[in-house]
C-alpha atoms as one frame of an Amber mdcrd trajectory, in Angstrom:
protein
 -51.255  46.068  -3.658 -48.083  47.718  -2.483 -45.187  47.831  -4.768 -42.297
  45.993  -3.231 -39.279  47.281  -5.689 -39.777  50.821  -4.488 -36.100  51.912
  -3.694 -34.674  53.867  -0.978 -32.840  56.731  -2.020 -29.305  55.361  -1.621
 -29.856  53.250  -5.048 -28.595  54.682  -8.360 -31.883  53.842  -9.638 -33.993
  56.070  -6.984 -31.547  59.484  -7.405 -32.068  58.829 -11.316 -35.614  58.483
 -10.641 -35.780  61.495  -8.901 -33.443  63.616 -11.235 -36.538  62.579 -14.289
 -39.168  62.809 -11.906 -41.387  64.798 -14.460 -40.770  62.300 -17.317 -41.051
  59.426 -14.539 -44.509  60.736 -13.812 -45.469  61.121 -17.633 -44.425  57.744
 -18.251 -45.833  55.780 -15.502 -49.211  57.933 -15.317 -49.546  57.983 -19.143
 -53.324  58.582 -20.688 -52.620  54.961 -21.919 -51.899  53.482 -18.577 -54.956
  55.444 -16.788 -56.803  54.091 -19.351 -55.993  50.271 -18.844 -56.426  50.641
 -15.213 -60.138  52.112 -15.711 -60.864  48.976 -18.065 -61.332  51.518 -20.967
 -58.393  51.697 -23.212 -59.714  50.666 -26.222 -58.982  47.252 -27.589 -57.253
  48.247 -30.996 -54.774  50.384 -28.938 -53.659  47.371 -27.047 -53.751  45.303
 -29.760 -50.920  47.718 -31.495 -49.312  48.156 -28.513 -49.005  44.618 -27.944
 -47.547  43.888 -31.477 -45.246  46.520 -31.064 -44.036  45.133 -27.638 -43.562
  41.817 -28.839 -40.827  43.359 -32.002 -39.757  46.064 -28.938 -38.936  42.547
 -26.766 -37.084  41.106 -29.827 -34.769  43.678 -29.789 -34.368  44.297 -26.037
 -33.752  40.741 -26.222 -30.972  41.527 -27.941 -29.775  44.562 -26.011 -29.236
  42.176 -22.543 -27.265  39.799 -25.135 -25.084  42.720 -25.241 -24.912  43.462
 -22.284 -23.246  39.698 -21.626 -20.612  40.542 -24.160 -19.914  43.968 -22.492
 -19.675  41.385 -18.983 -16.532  41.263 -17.128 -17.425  38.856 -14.582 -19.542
  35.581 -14.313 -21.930  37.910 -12.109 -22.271  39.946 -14.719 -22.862  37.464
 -17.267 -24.997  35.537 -15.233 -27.623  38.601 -14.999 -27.447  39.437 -18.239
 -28.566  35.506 -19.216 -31.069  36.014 -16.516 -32.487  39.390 -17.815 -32.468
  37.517 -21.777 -34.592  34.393 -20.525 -37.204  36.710 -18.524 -37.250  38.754
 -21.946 -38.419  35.265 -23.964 -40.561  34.315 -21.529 -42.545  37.628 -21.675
 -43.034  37.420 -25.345 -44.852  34.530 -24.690 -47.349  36.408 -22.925 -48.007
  38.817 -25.903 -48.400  35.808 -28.008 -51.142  34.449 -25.974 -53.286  38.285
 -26.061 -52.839  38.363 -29.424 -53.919  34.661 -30.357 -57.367  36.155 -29.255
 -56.870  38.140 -32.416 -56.320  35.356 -34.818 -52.923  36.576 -34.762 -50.260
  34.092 -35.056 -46.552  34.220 -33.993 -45.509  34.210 -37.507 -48.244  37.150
 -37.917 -46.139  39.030 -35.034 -42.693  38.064 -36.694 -44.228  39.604 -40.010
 -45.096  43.089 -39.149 -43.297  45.835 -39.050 -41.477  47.908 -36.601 -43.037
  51.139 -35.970 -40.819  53.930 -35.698 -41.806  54.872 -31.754 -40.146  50.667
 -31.475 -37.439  51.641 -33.525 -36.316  55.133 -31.979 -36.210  53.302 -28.010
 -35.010  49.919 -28.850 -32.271  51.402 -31.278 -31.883  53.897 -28.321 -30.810
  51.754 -25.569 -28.584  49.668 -28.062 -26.442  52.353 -28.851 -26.261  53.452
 -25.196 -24.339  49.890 -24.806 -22.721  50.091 -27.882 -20.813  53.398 -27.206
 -20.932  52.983 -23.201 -20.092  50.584 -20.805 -22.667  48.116 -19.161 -23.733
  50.374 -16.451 -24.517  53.359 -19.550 -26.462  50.030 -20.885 -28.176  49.111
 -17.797 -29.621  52.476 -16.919 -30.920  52.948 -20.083 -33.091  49.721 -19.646
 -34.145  50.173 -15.882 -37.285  52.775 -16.926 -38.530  49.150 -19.021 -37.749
  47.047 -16.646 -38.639  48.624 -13.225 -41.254  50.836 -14.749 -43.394  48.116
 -15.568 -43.271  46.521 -12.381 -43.979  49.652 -10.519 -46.973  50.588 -13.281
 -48.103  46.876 -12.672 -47.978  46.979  -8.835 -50.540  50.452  -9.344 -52.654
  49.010 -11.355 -53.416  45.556  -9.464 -55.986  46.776  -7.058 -58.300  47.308
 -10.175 -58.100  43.819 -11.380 -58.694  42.852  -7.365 -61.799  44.822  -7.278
 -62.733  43.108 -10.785 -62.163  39.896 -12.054 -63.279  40.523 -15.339 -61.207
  43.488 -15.847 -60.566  43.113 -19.558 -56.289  43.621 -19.044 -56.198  41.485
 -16.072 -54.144  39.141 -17.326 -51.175  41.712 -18.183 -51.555  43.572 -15.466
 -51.685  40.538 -13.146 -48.581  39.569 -15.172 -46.484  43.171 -14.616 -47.712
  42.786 -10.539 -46.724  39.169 -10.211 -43.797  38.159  -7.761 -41.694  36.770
 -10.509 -41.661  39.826 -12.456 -41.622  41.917  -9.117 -38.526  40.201  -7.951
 -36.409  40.894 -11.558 -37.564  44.501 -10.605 -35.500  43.937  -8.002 -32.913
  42.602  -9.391 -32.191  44.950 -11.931 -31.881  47.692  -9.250 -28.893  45.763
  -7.206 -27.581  44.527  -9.975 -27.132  48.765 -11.445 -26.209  49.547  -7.829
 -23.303  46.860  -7.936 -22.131  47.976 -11.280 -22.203  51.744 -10.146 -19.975
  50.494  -6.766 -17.226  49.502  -9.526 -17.362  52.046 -12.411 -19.820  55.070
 -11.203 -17.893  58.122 -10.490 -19.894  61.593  -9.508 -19.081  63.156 -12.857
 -21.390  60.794 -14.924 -24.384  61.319 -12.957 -25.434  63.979 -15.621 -24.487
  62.003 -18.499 -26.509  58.776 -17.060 -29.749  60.695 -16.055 -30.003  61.806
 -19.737 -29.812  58.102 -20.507 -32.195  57.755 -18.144 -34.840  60.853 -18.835
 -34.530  59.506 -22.752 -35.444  56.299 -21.948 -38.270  57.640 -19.763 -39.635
  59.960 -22.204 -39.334  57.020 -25.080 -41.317  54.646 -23.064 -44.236  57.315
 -23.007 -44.086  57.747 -26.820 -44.537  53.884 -27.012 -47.482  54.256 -25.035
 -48.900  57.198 -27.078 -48.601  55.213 -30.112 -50.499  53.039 -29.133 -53.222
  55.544 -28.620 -52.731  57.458 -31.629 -53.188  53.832 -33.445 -56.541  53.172
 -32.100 -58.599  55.025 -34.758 -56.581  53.438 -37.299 -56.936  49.617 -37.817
 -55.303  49.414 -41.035 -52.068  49.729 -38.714 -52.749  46.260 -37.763 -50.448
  43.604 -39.237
């Protein structure tokens, strides 16, 4: 399958892209995500993973609530309600995994917060707390694009297998709907940078960027580093 949000190089979101290419590639090629692809990541590192997502989600959840507060314009707003209803809808997706667990949504609501979920989703707050919306926005593209581009990747290996044993979240991550909010996301960053992007803060919003990059691949390496270590587990 070939990725459809790929950017040209006139979007914000390919130069920052290309400015973290190394974390980019560390990120989106992560031991974690080879792993899935080949059908062997073990199942107790996506079963941490996945209750770590679902918290992460909470509070991302609350990041694009922010980001509707930080709005100037019904656009604005409008995307940021858009990006908070695709947010609840994907929890929903971690809550039917983990049901295969026994594990309830109350179970998911009780556990707690490792500190790889805490250090990026307290990240990207603060970037909209002491930025504008676009310092907000770029620090939740590498989330929201990466996934689709990671889920794009990894769809020929469910194609060639039907019982590929993550099929169902990487069919998820390479489905049009999710595809198309890819999308979104990188007009809707272009459009804010066409109002309040000025040369001078390209430094300052790549490091937003290569942080969030390099936080997303310490969320996948905890997963991995849980794996031998069930009593993790909520």
């Amino acid at each position: 399958m070939t990725s459809t949000t790929s950017p040209t190089q006139s979007t914000l979101f390919a130069r920052l892209k290309h400015a973290a290419a190394e974390d980019w590639q560390a990120y989106t090629h992560h031991s974690f995500v080879e792993q899935m692809r080949q059908g062997t990541l073990p199942e107790a590192a996506f079963r941490q993973y996945l209750v770590q997502d679902y918290l992460f989600l909470i509070q991302f959840a609350r990041a694009y609530a922010l980001a509707a507060y930080k709005s100037r314009t019904l656009a604005d707003i409008t995307a940021a309600q858009d990006g908070l209803a695709a947010i609840v809808g994907e929890t929903e997706l971690h809550v039917r995994l983990c049901a295969r667990w026994g594990l309830s949504r109350e179970d998911l609501n009780a556990a707690d917060e490792h500190q790889a979920t805490v250090a990026y989703t307290r990240y990207v707050l603060d970037a909209g707390l002491s930025g504008d919306l676009l310092d907000l926005h770029v620090a939740l593209s590498p989330c929201v694009v990466g996934y689709a581009e990671i889920g794009a990747r990894l769809a020929p290996a469910v194609e060639d297998n039907p019982d590929h044993p993550y099929a169902e979240w990487i069919s998820e991550y390479a489905g049009e709907e999710y595809q198309q909010s890819a999308r979104a996301a990188i007009e809707h960053m272009d459009a804010l940078a066409e109002r309040t992007f000025a040369e001078s803060r390209f430094g300052e919003l790549t490091r937003h960027f290569a942080a969030s990059t390099r936080l997303e691949a310490a969320f996948w390496q905890m997963g991995l580093d849980a794996a031998g270590n069930p009593q993790t587990f909520p």
